[in-house]
Structure formats: structure tokens, C-alpha cells
N, C-alpha and C positions, 0 to 999 in steps of 0.2 A: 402469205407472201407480202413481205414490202410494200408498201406501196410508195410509187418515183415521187409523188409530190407531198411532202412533209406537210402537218398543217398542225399550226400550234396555237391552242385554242386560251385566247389571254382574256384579261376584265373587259380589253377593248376594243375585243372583236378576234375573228380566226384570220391568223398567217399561215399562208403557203409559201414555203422554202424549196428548196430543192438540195437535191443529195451531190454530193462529192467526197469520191478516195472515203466512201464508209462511212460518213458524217452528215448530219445536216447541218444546212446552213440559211439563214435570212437573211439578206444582205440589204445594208437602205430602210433601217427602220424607224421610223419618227419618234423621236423622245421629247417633244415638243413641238409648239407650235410655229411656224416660221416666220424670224426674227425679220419682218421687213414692214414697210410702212410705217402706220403707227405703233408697232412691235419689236421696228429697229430702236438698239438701245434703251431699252426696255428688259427688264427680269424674265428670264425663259417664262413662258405656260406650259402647264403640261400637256403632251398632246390628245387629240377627241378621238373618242372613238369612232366606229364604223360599220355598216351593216355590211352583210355576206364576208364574204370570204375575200381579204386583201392580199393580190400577188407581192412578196417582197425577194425576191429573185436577182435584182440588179442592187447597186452599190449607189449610192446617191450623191450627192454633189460634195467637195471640197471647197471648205468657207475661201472666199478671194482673198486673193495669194500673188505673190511676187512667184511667177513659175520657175522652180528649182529642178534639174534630174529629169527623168522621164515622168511627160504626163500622164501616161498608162496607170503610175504608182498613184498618182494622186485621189482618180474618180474621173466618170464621164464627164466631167465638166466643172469651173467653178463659179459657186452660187451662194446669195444668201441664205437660200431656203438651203443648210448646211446641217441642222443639228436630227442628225442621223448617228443612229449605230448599225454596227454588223455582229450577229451569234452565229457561233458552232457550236454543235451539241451532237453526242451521240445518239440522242433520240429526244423527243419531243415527251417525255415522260415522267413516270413517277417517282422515278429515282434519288429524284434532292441529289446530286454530284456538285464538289464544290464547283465557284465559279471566279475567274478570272478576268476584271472590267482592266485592260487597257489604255491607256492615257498617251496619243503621241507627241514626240517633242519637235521641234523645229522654232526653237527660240521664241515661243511663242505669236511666230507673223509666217510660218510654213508647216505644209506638212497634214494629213491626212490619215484616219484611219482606214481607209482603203489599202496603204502599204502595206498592210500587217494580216493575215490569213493564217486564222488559228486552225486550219482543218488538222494537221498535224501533231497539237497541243493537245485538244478535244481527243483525237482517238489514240492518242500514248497515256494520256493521263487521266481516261475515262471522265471529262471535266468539259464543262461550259467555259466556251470562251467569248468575250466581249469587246471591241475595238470600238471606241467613241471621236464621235466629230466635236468641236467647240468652236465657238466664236474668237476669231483670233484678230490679230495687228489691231490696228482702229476700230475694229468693230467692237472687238471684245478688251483689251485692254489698256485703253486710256482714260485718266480721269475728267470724263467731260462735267459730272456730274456735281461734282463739287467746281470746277473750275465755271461752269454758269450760273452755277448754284440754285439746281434744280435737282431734289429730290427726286423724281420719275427716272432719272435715269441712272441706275442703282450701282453699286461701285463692282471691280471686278467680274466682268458679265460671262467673259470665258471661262473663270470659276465655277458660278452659279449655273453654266450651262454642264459643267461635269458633275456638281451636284444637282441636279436635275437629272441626270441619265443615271444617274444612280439610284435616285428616287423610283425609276424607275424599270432600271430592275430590280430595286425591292419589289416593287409592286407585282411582276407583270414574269419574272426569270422562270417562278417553278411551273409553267405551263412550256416551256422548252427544256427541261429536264434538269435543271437546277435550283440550288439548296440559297435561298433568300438570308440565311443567316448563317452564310458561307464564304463570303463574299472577300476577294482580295484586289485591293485596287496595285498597280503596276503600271510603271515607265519609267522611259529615258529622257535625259536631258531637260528640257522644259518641262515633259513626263514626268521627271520624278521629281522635279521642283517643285510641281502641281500636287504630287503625293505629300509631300513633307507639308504643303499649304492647308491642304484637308485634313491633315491630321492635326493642325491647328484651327479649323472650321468647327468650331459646336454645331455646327448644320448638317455638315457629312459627318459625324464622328458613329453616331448610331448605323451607318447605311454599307461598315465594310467592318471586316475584322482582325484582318492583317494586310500588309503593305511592302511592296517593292519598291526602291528607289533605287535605280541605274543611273552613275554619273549625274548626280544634281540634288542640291537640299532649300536649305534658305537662302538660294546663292540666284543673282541676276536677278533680283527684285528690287523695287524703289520704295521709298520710303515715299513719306507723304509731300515733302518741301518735291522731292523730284518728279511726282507723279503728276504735278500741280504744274513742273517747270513747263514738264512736257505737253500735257492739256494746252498749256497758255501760246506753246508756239504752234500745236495743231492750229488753234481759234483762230492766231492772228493768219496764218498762211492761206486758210479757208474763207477766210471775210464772215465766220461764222457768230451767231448772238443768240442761239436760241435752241430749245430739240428740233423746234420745226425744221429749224435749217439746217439740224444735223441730217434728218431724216430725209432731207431734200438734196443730199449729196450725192451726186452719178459713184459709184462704187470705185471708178476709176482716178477720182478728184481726191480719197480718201486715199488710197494706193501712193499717187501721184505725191500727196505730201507725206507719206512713210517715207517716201524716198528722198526727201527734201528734208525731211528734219534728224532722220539718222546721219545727216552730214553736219548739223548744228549741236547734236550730241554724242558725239564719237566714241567716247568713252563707254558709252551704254546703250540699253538697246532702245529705239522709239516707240516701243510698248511692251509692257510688261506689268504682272500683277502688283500691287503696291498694299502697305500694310495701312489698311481705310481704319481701323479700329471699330470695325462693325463686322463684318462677314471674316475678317481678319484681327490678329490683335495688331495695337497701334505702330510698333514699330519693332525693328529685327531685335533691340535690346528685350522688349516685352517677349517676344516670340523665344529668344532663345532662353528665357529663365521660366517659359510657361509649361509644365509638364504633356507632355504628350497623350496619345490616349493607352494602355496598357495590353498593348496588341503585337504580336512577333513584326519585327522589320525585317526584313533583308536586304543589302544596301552596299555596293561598294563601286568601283571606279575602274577606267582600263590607264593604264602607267603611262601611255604615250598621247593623252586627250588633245594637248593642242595643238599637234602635228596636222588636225585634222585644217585647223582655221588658219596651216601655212599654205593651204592647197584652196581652201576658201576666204579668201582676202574680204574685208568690211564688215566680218560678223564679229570678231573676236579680239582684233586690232590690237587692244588695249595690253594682250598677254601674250604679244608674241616680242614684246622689245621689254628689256628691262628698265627704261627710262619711264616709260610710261608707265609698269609695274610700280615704281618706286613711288613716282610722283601718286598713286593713289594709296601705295601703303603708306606715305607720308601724311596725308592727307585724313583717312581714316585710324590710323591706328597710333600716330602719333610718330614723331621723329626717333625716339629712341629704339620704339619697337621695330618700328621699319630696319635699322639697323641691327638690329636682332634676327629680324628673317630674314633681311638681305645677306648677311654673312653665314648660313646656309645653306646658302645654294653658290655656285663659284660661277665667274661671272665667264661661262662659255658657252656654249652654243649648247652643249647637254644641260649644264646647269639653269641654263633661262629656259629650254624647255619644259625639264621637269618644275620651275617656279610656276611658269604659266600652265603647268598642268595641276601643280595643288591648290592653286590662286583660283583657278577659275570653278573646277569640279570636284579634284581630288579631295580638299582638306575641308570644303563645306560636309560635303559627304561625311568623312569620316567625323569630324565634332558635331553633326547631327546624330549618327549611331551614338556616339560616344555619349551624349546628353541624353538618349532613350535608355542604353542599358546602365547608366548611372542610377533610374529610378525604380532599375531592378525588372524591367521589361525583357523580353527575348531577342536577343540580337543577336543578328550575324553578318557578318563582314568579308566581303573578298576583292581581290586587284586582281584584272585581266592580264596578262604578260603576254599572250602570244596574241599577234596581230600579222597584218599580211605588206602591203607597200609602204606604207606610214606606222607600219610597228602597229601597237595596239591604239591607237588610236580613237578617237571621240567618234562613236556609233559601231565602233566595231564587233561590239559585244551582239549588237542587233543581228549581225551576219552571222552568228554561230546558232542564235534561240528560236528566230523564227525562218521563213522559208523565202529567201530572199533571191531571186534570180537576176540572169545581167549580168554582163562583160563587166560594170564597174563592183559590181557586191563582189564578184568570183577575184578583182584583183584587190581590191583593199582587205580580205580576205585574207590572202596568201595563195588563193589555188583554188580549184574545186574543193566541194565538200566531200573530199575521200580523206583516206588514211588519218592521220595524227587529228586533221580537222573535222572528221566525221567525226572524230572519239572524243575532240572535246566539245563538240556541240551535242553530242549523245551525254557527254558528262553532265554540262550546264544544263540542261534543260531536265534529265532529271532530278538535280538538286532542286532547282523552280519549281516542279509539278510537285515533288514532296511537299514543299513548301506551301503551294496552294490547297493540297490534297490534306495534309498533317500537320501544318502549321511551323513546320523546322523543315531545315533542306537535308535530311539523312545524319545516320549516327557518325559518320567521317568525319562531318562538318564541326567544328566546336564553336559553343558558343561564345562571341565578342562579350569583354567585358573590359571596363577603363583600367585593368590593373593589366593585366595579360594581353588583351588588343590582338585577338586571337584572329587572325587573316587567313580566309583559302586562300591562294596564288593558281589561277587557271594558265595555264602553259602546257609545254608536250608533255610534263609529268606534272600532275596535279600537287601542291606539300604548304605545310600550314608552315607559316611565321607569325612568329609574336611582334605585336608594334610593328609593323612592318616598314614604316616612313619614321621611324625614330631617329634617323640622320636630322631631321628637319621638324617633324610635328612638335617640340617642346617650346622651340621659337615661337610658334604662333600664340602659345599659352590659352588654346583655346578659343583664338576668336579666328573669325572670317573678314575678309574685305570684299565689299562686294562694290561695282561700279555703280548700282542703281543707287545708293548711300548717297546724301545730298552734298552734291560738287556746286551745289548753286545755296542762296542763304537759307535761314530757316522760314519755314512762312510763320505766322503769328497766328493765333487760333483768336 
């Protein structure tokens, strides 16, 4: 007989879980030590171990946060003691089942693995599932560290907090029933920006073996001149000169100027990962000519992304007016090109939507694929088409794959999860669990390659197209515009 309290017996000590709908679960588990004191802004530690038997049952804190959506989604509370995970598992055994780490997005300053409950994934897909907390907004990604010019406080710390939970399920996964050299990192938005980032990390590149990236690549990241802008006006707004005095910051003082200086940098976001040329390479040029690691991607976008930031105003600003489009593609890519892609797209209310939809997510995405299966790697590619009040929309993909409840999931949806919508989220998530399971999403699927640009299209009848944004992806010739790109001068090394 079962027994009701699961216990999974790791290097650092036995966890006791608890079962749900035929899975178990550990919910709240320390992948580190917690980032506060002299340990704020500071490189994760791993976490210690512990004698008897530790209850992990509840869900643990969500790193401080500007409160978005229902706090239910978040976690019991928000804390710096944040870097936590949560696993499902069909059993706490010997099975080696691949496994699934999670990455959630919320621009990098929101958002929680708490929302996400793989019980569902784990027992359709016989498979370990993993949702990860990281250090976000100011805590995790600003450059103080160079902007005091203090070593100790090491660059990109909400990176090194996902490679750090990686670390540790290498270490710690096959005592909950999963395969350590199985491992598939996955997410959206800031998520999968965070994937396309590790897959540039010599640090993580050992610790996973294929990769999902939903809606997001090398896009909404700063270069170095920006990451420094932005450090320098945290400092000056904080009266800050020191770690001491970073670390001596009410949690609320740090929030308080997020919100103060995302109004002095409009254009982009007031934190975000940047290319340090240490845990990172030096800048997006390096990055996009640096080959990747030789691992299947999976990787594509939903058609209607920025309809999402007409409905959430101050996140995304920059891509929802053409003027302001212009003025950065002017800016980054040069005059002539700009008029290249601005003729493109027609200057309507459809046509500047879909601009700000390949501008922001779509076309990073796609010339991220497009630069992995150039090196002869596994690729596959697809565009969301059916969506629910806002069309498909930015995160809607999220409301088909995992088990999302709420008046607001069921209406940007389209409806309940019945009929057409139950059959494509039964669709998508199969294609995923293959993917995690066998490393390709099923024989239907074909693989992306830069000659053919072979596209699933998810809608009420699933059908592949070739190139599928060929109206428009030749203009770009390849490159991206990102707003983190230095709209301020260069700094001097």
C-alpha cells in the first residue's frame, strides 16, 4: 500500500511530500541559501543540509514584487528568503524519468513559481517536473557591482540563482524519480529569455540537455553602457556608496526606486539581465555570432503578443506606437534599415500591432532558432494562432500547457478548457512532453531549418507553413532591436 506521505531520500537529507491527483509533490524546497544579510547580493550558496526528516508540503515565498493578478498565484507571501523550488514526480524512485526545470517570466521584476503546478505534466508524461524561484527586480538584476566597483557583488544574480537550482537538481533530482542527464530547461517570456541566456552560460551548459523557449530570446536585455546607466540612477536615487548600504536597504526603499526609475527609462525595462562578459558573453553582437550548445530547441511565439501590453500599460509602451518603434529602430539599426522594416508592415492599427509583435518577441525568437539550426542543431519552430479576448496573445500559450484556473485565464483563453480548446492544449502539451520525453515534439512536427522555415501553426486545425512571417522577416536581414541596446553613450572600459 502507498504510503500518503512521500519521502525522498537526497545527499541532504529525507523530504517528505505529499501526494495529489496520483503524483507527488515537494513544494518550498531550498536550492540555496537565503539571499539576505550579508548574502544579499552576493552569488547563491548552495543549500545545507539537515538531519531527520524535513516537511516540504507548502510552497515558499515569492522574491518582492510589485503585486500583479491574484496573490493566491504568487506564494504565501513575498520574501527574500525566495530561492525555492517545487517537483512533481510520479514517484520518488528508481526510475531516471526525464525531467522538466521551469523558468517563470514576468519581465524579469514579477511573477513566481508558485503559478505553475506540474501535477498534470508529471502524470501524462510519466516525467519530473520542476518550477524555480530566482532573485528578481533589484535584487537580482541590476548592475551594482560594477557600477561600485565591487567585486563581491557578482553580476547577473537572478541568472546564477537558475544556475544554481540547476545545480541542484543535478545533484539531488534522481532521489525523486528523475534521470540527472535528462534534464530540459523551459519558459516564457523573461523564461525563455533566461533559456536563450544559459544556453550562452559555460556554467549551465553541462547542467541540461535540451531547451524550450516560449515567446522570448536575446531580446529585452542591456548591454553593458545600459546596465551601468541604470545601476547609476538606482545609486544616485538610494543615497547609496557601498554593499553595506546596499544590504542595509528596507526591501521596500529598493521596490520604491524600481518604480521611480522605470519612469526615467521608458523605453526599457529597470532591470534586466545584461551581457557582463563573464557569466555572459560581452555583448548581443558576441552572443549572436557565439554558437550555441548542440541540444534540440523548441522555440516559437503567439501572433498576437502585444495586444497583451494594450491591456497592461508601462510594461511594453515602447511597441505599442509606431513613433516610438521607429525612433529605436532608427537608432539601433540605422536609418536605412529602419526604413526597410518600417515598409513592411503598413502603418494601421493591424500593421503596428503585428510590428510590435515581431519587434518585441516574435522575430527575436525566430532568428534565435534560425542561428541554432544554421549550426545543424535540432530545431523546431511554431506560432500560436488561436487565442481567446486579445487573440493570441503574450502568455496565452501558458493558458493552454499548464493548469491555469480564474475568471481571468478562462477569458483571455477564449472559454473553458472544453471543445477546440481542450484539443489544443491536449495537442500542445503533447508535442512538449515528447519533446522533454524524446527530445523532438513527434513525427507531425518538422524540423525548422533556415532554408524551409518549417512552422507548426497551433489553431482549431493544427497545419505547417514554410517561413511563415516571410511578408516581413527578410527586412530585418537577420537582426533584432532590442530597447536594453545603449540609448545612453558608450561607457569606456
Amino acid at each position: 500500500m502507498a504510503s500518503a506521505e512521500p519521502i525522498a531520500h537526497t545527499p541532504l537529507g529525507a523530504l517528505q511530500g505529499l501526494r495529489e491527483r496520483g503524483v507527488c509533490a515537494w513544494l518550498g524546497v531550498p536550492y540555496a541559501e537565503p539571499p539576505v544579510g550579508a548574502l544579499r547580493y552576493r552569488p547563491p550558496q548552495p543549500a545545507e543540509g539537515w538531519s531527520g526528516v524535513r516537511t516540504a508540503t507548502t510552497f515558499g515565498a515569492a522574491c518582492p514584487q510589485k503585486q500583479v493578478g491574484d496573490p493566491k498565484m504568487m506564494g504565501p507571501r513575498f520574501d527574500e528568503d525566495c530561492l525555492v523550488l517545487n517537483i512533481w514526480s510520479p514517484a520518488p524512485d528508481a526510475a531516471r524519468r526525464p525531467v522538466m526545470v521551469w523558468i517563470h517570466g514576468g519581465g524579469f521584476m514579477v511573477g513566481s513559481a508558485r503559478a505553475f503546478t506540474g501535477t498534470h505534466l508529471a502524470l501524462q508524461g510519466d516525467m519530473v517536473v520542476v518550477s524555480i524561484n530566482y532573485r528578481l527586480g533589484a535584487l537580482g538584476f541590476v548592475n551594482f557591482g560594477e557600477a561600485l566597483g565591487d567585486d563581491r557583488i557578482a553580476s547577473n544574480l537572478g541568472l546564477r540563482d537558475q544556475i544554481e537550482a540547476l545545480r541542484w537538481v543535478r545533484r539531488n533530482i534522481a532521489a525523486f524519480g528523475g534521470d540527472p542527464d535528462r534534464v530540459t530547461i523551459a519558459g516564457e517570456s523573461a523564461g525563455a529569455m533566461s533559456v536563450s541566456l544559459l544556453m550562452h552560460a559555460p556554467e549551465a551548459r553541462p547542467l541540461f540537455r535540451a531547451a524550450i523557449a516560449q515567446s522570448g530570446a536575446l531580446s529585452l536585455i542591456h548591454d553593458r553602457a545600459m546596465s551601468l546607466h541604470v545601476a547609476r540612477l538606482y545609486l544616485d536615487r538610494l543615497g547609496v556608496r557601498s554593499l553595506a548600504d546596499l544590504q542595509a536597504q528596507p526591501v521596500q526603499a529598493l521596490q520604491d526606486a524600481r518604480e521611480a526609475i522605470a519612469k526615467q527609462v521608458p523605453d526599457t525595462l529597470p532591470a534586466a539581465p545584461w551581457f557582463d562578459g563573464a557569466l555572459l558573453p560581452e555583448s548581443m553582437a558576441a552572443a549572436c555570432a557565439a554558437p550555441t550548445p548542440a541540444i534540440p530547441l523548441l522555440a516559437g511565439f503567439n501572433r498576437d503578443e502585444i495586444r497583451m501590453f494594450e491591456l497592461i500599460r508601462g510594461v511594453a509602451d515602447v511597441f505599442l506606437a509606431r513613433e516610438s518603434m521607429a525612433r529605436l529602430l532608427r537608432s539601433q539599426l540605422g536609418g536605412e534599415a529602419a526604413r526597410r522594416v518600417l515598409a513592411a508592415y503598413p502603418d494601421t492599427k493591424v500593421g503596428n500591432r503585428q510590428l510590435g509583435t515581431h519587434m518585441s518577441f516574435g522575430l527575436p525568437t525566430l532568428h534565435f532558432a534560425e542561428r541554432h539550426a544554421l549550426l545543424g542543431h535540432p530545431t523546431w519552430f511554431y506560432r500560436l494562432d488561436l487565442g481567446g479576448l486579445l487573440g493570441a496573445a503574450h502568455g496565452v500559450d501558458l493558458l493552454f500547457l499548464w493548469e491555469m484556473p480564474g475568471l481571468m485565464a478562462m477569458v483571455m483563453r477564449g472559454g473553458p478548457l472544453w471543445g477546440r480548446r481542450a484539443a489544443l492544449a491536449q495537442r500542445m502539451r503533447a508535442h512538449w512532453l515528447s519533446f522533454v520525453r524524446e527530445g523532438r515534439p513527434g513525427e507531425s512536427w518538422p524540423r525548422f531549418d533556415a532554408e524551409r522555415r518549417a512552422t507548426l501553426v497551433f489553431d482549431r486545425h493544427d497545419r505547417v507553413i514554410d517561413d511563415s512571417e516571410s511578408a516581413q522577416r527578410p527586412a530585418w536581414a537577420g537582426r533584432d532591436c532590442g530597447p536594453g541596446i545603449a540609448a545612453v553613450p558608450t561607457v569606456s572600459t
